[in-house]
Structure formats: structure tokens, C-alpha cells
N, C-alpha and C positions, 0 to 999 in steps of 0.2 A: 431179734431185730435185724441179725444180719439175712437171715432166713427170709423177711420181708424184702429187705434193700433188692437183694439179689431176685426173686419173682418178680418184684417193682421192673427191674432191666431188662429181665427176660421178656416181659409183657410189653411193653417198649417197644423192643428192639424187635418182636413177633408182629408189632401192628403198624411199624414207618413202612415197610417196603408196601404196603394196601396204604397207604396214605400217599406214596411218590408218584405211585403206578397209578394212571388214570387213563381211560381207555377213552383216546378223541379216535372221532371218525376221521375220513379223509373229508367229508363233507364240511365237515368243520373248520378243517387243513385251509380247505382250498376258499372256502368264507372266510376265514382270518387274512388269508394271503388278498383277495379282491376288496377286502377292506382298505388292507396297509398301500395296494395300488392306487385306489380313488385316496386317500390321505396325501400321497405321494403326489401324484396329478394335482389335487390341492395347490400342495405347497408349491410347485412349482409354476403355478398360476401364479401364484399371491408372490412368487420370486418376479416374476416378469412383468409385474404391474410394480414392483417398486423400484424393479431395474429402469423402467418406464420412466417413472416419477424421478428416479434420482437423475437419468438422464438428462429429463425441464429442467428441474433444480440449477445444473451443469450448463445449459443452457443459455438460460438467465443468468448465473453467476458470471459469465460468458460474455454476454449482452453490456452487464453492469462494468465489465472491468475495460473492454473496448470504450464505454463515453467515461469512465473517470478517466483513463489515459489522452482521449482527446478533450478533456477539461483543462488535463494538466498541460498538454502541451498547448490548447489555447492560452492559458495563463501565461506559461512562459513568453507565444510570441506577445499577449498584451504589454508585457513589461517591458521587454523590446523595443516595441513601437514606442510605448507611452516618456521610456527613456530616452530614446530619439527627440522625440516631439518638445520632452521637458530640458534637454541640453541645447535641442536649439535656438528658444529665446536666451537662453542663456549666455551664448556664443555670440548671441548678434548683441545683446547689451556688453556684452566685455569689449565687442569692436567699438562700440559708439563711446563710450570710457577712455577705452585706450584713443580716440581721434579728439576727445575731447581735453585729454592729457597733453598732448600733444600740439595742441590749442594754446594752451595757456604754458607750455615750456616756450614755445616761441616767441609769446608775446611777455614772457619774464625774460626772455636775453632782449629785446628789443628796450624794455625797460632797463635793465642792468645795463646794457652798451649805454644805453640815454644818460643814464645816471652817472657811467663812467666818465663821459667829455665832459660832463659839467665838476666830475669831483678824479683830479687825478690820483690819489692816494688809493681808491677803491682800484681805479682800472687799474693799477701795478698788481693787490690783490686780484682782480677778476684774471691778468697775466699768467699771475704764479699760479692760480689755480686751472688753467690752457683752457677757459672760457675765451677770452676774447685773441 
């Protein structure tokens, strides 16, 4: 058995070095190499059509971020404005309030003072309190 194993390895190890060895031409050489060239040339087309594309891409993302920025800042000034616009009925009804306030305190000391010569008890109150 061991008699076998051992011719088994010898026969082996006698027939890898014709199995490693293979005899390429240069011919062959030089077709494998103008192959891996034109592959090469390939890839580097198909690089520059997507450096291309990703450049649009870039472009456009580009495009897009330039109008949402001028979206955003139309919004801001709308709010602005529209705040302006919406404080100032606001300002102008608080005037006509306060004039209209101002209306009716005059014509309540006018009443109060009236009320006072005809009742002297009150005006001593209206006094103490530096209404009249």
C-alpha cells in the first residue's frame, strides 16, 4: 500500500511541472495585451459619460437648490410685508379706540362735575379723589 501511495506522488509530482508549463506565443502576448487596451479605452469611455451625467445631475441639483432658496426667501419677505399690512389696520383701529375713549372720559367729568353742584357730598368725594 505504501508502495502504491508513494508511485501515486511520484507520478504527480512528474506530470504538474507539463501541466504549469504552457508554451504561449508572443503572438498571443501581444493579443491578450490589445485586448486588456480596447477594455481599458472602454471603461474609460463609459467613466466619462457618467462623469458627464453625474455632472447634469450636479447641475440640476444646482438649479433646484438656487429656486427653493429664492422660495424661502420670497416667504420670508411675504410675511414681512403681509405683517406690516396686517398691524397696520390694527394701529389705526387702536387710534380710533383710544380717541374714542377719550370721548367719553371727557364727557363723564363733564357729567360728574354736573352732578357734583347739584349734590355737594359727591363733589367733597370727586375732591378727595383730585378729580375736580
Amino acid at each position: 500500500m505504501r508502495l502504491l501511495a508513494i508511485i501515486g506522488l511520484v507520478m504527480f509530482v512528474a506530470a504538474s511541472p507539463s501541466l504549469c508549463t504552457a508554451q504561449v506565443s508572443n503572438k498571443e502576448v501581444m493579443d491578450g495585451i490589445t485586448d486588456v487596451k480596447i477594455q481599458i479605452a472602454r471603461l474609460e469611455a463609459k467613466m466619462e459619460e457618467a462623469l458627464k451625467a453625474m455632472d447634469k445631475r450636479i447641475d440640476d441639483l444646482r438649479g433646484l437648490i438656487y429656486v427653493v432658496l429664492s422660495g424661502i426667501i420670497a416667504l420670508i419677505g411675504f410675511v414681512l410685508w403681509d405683517r406690516r399690512t396686517a398691524i397696520a389696520p390694527v394701529v389705526r383701529k387702536a387710534k380710533e379706540l383710544e380717541q374714542g375713549f377719550e370721548e367719553e372720559r371727557v364727557t363723564l367729568r363733564k357729567v360728574l362735575k354736573g352732578y357734583a353742584m347739584v349734590e355737594p357730598r359727591f363733589a367733597e368725594v370727586l375732591r378727595t379723589a383730585g378729580i375736580l
